[in-house]
C-alpha positions as CSV (number, residue, x, y, z in Angstrom):
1,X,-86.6,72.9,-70.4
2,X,-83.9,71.1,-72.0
3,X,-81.1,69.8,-69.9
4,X,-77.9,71.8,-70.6
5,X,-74.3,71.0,-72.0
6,X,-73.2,70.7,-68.0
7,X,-76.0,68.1,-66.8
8,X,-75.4,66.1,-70.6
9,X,-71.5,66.0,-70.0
10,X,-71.8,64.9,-66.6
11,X,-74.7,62.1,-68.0
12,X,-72.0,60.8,-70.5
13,X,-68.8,61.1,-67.9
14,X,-71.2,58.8,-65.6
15,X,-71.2,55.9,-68.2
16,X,-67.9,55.5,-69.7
17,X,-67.2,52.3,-68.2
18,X,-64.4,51.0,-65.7
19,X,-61.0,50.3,-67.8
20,X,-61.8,52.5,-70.8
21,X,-61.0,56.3,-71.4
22,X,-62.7,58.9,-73.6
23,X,-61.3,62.1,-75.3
24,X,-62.6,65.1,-74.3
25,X,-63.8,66.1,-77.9
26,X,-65.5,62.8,-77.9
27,X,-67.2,64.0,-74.8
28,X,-68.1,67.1,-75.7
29,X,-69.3,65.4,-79.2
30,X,-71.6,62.9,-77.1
31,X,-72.9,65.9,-75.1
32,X,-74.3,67.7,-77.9
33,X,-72.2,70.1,-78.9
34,X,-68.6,69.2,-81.0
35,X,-66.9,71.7,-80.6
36,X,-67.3,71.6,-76.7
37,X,-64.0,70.2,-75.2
38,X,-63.1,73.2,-73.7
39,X,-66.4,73.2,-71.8
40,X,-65.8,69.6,-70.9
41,X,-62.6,70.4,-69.2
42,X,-64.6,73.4,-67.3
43,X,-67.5,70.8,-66.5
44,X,-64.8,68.6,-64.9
45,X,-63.0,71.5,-62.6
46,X,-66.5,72.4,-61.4
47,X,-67.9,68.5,-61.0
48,X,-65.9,66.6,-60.7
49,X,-64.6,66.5,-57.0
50,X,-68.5,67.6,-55.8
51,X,-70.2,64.5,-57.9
52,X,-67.5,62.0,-57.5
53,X,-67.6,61.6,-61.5
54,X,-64.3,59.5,-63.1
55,X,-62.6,62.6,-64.3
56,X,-59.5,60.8,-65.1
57,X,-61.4,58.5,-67.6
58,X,-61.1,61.8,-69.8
59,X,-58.0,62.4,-71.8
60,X,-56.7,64.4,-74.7
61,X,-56.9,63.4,-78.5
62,X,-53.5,62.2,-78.5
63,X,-54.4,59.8,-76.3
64,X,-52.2,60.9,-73.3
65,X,-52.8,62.3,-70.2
66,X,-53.0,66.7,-70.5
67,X,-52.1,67.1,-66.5
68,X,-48.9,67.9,-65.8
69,X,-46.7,66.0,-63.3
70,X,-47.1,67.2,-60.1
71,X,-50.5,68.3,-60.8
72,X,-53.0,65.1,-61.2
73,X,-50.7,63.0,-63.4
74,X,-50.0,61.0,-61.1
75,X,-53.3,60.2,-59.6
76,X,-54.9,59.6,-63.1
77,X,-51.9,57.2,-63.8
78,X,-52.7,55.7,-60.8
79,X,-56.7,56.0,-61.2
80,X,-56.4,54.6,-64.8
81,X,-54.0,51.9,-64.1
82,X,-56.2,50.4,-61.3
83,X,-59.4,49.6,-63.3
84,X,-56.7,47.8,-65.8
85,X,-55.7,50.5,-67.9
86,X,-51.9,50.6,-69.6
87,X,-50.3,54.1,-69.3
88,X,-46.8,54.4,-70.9
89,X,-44.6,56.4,-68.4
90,X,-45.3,59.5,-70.7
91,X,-49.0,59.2,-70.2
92,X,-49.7,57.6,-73.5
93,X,-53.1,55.5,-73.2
94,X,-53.9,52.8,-77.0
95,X,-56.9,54.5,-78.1
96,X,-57.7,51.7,-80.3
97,X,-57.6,49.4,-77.3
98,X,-59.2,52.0,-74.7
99,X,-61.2,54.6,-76.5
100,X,-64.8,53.9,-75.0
101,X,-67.1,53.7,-78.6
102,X,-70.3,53.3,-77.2
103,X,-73.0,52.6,-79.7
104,X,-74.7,55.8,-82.1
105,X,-72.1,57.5,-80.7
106,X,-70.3,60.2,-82.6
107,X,-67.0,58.8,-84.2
108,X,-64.1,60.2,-82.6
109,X,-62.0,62.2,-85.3
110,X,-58.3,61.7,-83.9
């Protein structure tokens, strides 16, 4: 039986490496399925917390942080800024510094 979306999101969340950040269309591209980054968001309420994954390696396509103050943004701030990652005080991450591209991966359409 083929692993589903949930076990291949978690897979890819598991190897974005320390000090880089992924959109969660990226994700959801990498797990098979495109037009998934709705389900990737779900994967991470459900997951995240239970499998210790790095959740807040997973932003928006804007490249900022989508949790609202008082509500995570300051622990992914936090999080993001301690494996070396700049976050502007509006939660603005530099893709094109960031942006994990590992290799065959699906390009990221921003």
């Amino acid at each position: 039986m083929a692993d589903s979306f949930s076990d291949r999101a978690r897979h890819v969340l598991k190897r974005i490496p320390r000090g880089k950040v992924v959109t969660y269309g990226l994700l959801a591209a990498m797990a098979g399925n495109p037009r998934g980054a709705r389900q990737v968001v779900w994967v991470l309420n459900a997951y995240a917390e239970k499998e210790n994954l790095p959740w807040y390696r997973v932003i928006n396509s804007q490249g900022r942080i989508s949790l609202p103050r008082g509500g995570g943004f300051e622990l992914q701030v936090a999080l993001l800024k301690r494996e070396g990652v700049k976050v502007s005080k509006a939660g603005e991450i530099d893709l094109d510094k960031y942006l994990w591209r590992p290799r065959g991966a699906v390009r990221s359409r921003r």
